[in-house]
Backbone as CSV, one residue per row, in Angstrom:
resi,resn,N_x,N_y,N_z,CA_x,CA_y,CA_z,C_x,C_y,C_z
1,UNK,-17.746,-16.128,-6.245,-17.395,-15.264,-5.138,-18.036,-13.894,-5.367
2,UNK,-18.988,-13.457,-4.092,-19.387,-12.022,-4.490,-18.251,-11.047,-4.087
3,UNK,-18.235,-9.630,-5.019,-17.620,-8.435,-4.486,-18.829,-7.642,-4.696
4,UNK,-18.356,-6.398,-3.930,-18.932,-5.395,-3.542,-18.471,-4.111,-3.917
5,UNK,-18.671,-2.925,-4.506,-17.522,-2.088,-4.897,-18.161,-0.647,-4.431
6,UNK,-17.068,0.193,-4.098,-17.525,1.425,-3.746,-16.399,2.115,-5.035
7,UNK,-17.119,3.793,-5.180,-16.431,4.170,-6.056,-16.082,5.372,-5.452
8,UNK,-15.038,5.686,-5.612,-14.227,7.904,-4.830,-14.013,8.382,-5.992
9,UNK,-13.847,9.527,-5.533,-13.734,10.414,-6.836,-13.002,11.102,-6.361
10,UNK,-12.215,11.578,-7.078,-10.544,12.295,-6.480,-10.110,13.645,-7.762
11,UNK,-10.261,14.755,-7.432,-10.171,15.741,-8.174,-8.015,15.972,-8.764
12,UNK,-8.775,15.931,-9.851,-7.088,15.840,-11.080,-7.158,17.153,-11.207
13,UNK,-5.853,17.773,-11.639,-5.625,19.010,-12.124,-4.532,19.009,-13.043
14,UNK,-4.816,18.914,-14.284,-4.024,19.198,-15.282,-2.750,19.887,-15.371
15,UNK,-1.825,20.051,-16.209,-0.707,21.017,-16.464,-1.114,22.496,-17.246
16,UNK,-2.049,21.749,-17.671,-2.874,23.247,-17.810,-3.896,23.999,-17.182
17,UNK,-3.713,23.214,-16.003,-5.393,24.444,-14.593,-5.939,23.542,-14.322
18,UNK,-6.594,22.639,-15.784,-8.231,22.501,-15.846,-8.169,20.690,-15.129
19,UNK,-9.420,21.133,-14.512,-9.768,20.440,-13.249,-10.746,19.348,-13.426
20,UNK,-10.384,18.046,-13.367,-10.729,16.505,-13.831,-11.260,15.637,-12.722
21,UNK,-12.076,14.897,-13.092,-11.946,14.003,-11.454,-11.596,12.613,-11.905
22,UNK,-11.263,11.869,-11.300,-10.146,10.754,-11.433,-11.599,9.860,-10.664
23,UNK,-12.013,8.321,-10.941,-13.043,7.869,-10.410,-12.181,6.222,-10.134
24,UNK,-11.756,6.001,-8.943,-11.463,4.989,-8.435,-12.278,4.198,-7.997
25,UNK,-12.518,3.190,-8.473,-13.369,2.121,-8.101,-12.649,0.785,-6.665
26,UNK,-13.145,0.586,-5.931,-12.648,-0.222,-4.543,-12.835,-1.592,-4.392
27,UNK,-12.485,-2.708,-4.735,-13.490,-3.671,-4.684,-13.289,-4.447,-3.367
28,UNK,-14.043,-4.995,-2.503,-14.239,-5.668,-2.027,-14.910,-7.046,-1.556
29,UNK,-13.548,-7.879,-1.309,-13.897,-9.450,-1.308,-14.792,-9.965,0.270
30,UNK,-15.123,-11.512,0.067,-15.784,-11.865,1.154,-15.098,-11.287,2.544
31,UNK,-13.837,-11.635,2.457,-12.791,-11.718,3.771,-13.027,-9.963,4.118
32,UNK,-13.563,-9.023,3.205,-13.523,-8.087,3.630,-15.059,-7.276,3.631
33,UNK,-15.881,-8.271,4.186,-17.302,-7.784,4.410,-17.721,-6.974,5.325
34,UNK,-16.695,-6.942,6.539,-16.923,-5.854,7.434,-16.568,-4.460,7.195
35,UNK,-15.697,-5.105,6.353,-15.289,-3.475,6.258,-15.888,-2.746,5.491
36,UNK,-16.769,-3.781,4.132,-17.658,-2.769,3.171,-18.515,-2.535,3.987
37,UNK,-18.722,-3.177,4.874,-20.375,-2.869,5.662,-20.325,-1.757,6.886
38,UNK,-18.777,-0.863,6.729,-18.620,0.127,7.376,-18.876,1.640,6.386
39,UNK,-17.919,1.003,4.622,-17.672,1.597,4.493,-18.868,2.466,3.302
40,UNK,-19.454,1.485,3.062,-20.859,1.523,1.789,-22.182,2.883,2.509
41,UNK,-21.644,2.760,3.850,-22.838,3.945,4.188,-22.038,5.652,3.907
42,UNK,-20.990,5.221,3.643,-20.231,6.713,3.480,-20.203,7.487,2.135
43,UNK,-20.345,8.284,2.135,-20.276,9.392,0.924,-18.215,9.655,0.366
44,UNK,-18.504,10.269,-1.405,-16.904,10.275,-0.993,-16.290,10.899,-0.332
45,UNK,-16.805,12.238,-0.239,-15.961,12.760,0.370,-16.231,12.346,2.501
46,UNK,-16.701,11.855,2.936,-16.199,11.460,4.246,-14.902,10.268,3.802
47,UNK,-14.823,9.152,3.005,-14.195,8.571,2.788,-13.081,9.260,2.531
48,UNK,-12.913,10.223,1.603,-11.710,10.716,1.774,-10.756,11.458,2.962
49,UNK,-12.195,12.118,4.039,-11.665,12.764,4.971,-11.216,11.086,6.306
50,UNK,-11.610,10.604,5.859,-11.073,9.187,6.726,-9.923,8.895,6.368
51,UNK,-9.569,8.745,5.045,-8.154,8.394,4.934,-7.564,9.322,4.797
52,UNK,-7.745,10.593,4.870,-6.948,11.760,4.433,-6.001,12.255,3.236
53,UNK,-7.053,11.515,2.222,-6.587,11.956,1.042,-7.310,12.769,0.187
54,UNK,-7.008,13.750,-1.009,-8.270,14.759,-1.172,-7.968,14.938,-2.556
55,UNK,-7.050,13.946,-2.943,-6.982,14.686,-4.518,-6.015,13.307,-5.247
56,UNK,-6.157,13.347,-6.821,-5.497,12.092,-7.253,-4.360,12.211,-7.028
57,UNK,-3.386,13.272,-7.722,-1.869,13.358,-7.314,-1.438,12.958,-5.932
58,UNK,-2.156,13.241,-4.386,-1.610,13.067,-3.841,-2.357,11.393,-3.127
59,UNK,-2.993,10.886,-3.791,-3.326,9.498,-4.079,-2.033,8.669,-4.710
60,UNK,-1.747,9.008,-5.176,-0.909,8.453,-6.341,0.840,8.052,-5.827
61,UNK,0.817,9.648,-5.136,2.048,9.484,-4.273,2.260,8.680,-3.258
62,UNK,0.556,9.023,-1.907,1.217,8.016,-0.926,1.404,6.543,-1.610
63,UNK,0.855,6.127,-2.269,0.743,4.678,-2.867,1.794,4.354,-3.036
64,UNK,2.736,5.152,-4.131,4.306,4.820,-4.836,5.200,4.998,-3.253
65,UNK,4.947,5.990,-2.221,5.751,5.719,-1.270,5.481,4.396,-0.385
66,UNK,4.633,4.344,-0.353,4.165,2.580,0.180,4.601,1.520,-0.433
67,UNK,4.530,1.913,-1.638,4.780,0.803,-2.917,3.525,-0.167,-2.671
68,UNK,2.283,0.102,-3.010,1.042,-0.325,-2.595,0.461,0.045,-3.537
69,UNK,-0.460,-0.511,-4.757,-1.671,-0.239,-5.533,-2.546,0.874,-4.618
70,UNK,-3.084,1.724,-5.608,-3.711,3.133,-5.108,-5.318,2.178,-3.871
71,UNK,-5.964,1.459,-4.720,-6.848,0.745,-3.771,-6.584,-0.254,-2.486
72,UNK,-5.244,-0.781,-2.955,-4.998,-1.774,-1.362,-4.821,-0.410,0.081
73,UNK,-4.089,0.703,-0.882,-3.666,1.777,-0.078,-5.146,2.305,0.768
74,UNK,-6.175,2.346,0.483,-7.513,3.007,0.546,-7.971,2.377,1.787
75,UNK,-8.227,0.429,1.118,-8.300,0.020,2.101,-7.995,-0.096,3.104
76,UNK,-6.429,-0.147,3.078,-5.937,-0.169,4.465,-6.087,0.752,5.263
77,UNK,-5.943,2.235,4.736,-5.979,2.971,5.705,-7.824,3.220,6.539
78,UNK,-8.679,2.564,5.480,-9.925,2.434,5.887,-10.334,1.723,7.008
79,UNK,-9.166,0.581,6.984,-9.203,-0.338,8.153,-9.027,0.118,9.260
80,UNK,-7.788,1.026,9.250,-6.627,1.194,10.013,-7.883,2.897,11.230
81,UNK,-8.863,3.270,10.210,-9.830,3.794,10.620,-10.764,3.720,11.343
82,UNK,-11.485,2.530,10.521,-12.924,2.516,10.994,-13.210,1.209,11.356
83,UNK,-11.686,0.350,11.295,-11.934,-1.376,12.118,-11.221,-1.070,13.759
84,UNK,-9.879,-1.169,12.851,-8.690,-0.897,14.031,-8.670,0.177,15.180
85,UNK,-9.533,1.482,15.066,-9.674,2.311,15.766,-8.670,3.267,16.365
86,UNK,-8.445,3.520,14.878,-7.291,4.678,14.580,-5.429,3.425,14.970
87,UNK,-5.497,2.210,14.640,-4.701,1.876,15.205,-3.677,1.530,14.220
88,UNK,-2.347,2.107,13.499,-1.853,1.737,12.669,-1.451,0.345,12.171
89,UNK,-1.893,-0.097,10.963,-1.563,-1.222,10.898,0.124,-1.367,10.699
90,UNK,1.175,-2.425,10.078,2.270,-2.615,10.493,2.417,-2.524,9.109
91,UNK,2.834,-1.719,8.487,3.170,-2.037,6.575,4.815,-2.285,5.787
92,UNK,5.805,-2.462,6.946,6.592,-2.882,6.297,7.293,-3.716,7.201
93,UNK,8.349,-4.406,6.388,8.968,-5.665,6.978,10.234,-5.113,7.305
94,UNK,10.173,-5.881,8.979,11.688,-5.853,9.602,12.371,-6.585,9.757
95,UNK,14.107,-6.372,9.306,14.255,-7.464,9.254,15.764,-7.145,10.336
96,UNK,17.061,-7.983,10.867,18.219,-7.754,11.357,19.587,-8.042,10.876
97,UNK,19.786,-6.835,10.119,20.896,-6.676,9.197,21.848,-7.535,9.912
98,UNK,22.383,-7.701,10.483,23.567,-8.872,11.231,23.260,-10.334,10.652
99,UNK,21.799,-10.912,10.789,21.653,-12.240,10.408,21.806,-11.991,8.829
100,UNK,21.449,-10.695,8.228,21.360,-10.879,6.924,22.656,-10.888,6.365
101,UNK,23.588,-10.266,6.784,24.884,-10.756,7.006,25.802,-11.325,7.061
102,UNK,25.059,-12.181,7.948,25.692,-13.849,8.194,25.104,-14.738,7.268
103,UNK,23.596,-14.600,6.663,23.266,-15.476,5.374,24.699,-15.005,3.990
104,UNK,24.105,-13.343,4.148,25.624,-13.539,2.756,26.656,-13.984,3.037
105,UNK,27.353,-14.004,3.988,28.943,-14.568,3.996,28.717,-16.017,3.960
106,UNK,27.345,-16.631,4.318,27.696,-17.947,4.058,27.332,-18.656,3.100
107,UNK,25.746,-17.472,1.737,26.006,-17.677,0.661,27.406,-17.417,-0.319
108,UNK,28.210,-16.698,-0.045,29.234,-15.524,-1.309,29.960,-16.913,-1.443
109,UNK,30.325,-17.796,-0.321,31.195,-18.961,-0.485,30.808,-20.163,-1.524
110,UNK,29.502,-19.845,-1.480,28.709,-20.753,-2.827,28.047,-20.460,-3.739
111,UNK,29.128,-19.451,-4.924,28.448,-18.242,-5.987,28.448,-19.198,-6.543
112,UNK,27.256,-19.530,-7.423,26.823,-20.593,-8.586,25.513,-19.430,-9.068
113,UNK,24.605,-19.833,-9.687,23.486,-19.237,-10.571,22.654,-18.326,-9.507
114,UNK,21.625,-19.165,-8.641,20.518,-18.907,-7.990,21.183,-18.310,-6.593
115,UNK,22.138,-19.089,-6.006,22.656,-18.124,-5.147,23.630,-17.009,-5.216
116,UNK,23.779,-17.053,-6.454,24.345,-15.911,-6.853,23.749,-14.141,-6.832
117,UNK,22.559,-14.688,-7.464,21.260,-14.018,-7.224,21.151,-13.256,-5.751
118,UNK,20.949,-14.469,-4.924,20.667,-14.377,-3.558,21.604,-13.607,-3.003
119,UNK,22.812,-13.902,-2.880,23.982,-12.938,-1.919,23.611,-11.543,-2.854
120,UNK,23.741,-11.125,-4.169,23.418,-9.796,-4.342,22.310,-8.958,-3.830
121,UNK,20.916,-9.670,-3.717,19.959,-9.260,-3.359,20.335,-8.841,-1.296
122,UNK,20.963,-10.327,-0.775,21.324,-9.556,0.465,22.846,-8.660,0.993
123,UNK,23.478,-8.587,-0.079,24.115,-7.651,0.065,23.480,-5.881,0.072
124,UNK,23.073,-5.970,-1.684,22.134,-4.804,-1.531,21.114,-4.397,-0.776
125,UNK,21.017,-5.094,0.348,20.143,-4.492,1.541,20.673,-3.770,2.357
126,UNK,21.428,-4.686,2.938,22.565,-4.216,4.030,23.457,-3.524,3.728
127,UNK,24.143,-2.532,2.872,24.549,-1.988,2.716,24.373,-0.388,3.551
128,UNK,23.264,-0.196,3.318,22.593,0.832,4.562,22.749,0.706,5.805
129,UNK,22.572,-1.005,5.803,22.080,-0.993,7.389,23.463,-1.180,8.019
């Protein structure tokens, strides 16, 4: 399988001033040939002004708020750019606290090992919701 890789460079800043650059490498698979073939004519910094990111720290962050690897994060928003046409893609899952609900009350009645598991995991959802 070929990849293709582009590399950004994202300026670090120490606890002490001094000023680093952080070199993220991108890779891209077959399924995503259009998009290198948008994105390979760009320099880093347009790439960065596309996704609107300008520095590692705040690389680092949107990622952990996504809960997304710093490169899936890149891509997507590359997509979400220069495929989709400015069109947000959909990045998290919805789900309807009522059915989730009705799964726990009709797991809690059958606490054994694995569904034991299960009703905690959908309890601790819904709790918010």
């Amino acid at each position: 399988m070929k990849r293709n890789y582009i590399a950004l460079y994202l300026p670090l800043i120490d606890e002490a001033g001094k000023r680093h650059t952080r070199n993220i490498c991108v890779s891209f698979g077959e399924k995503e040939k259009i998009l290198f073939g948008r994105v390979k004519k760009l320099h880093s910094h347009e790439i960065k002004k596309a996704i609107g990111i300008f520095s590692y720290r705040q690389l680092i962050a949107h990622s952990q708020k996504e809960n997304r690897k710093p490169t899936e994060l890149i891509k997507l928003l590359l997509t979400e750019k220069l495929i989709q046409n400015r069109k947000q893609i959909k990045r998290t899952v919805e789900f309807n606290p009522e059915k989730v609900k009705k799964w726990f009350g009709a797991l809690k009645n059958r606490k054994r090992g694995f569904d034991g598991e299960i009703t905690n995991f959908l309890e601790g959802i819904t709790k918010n919701g």
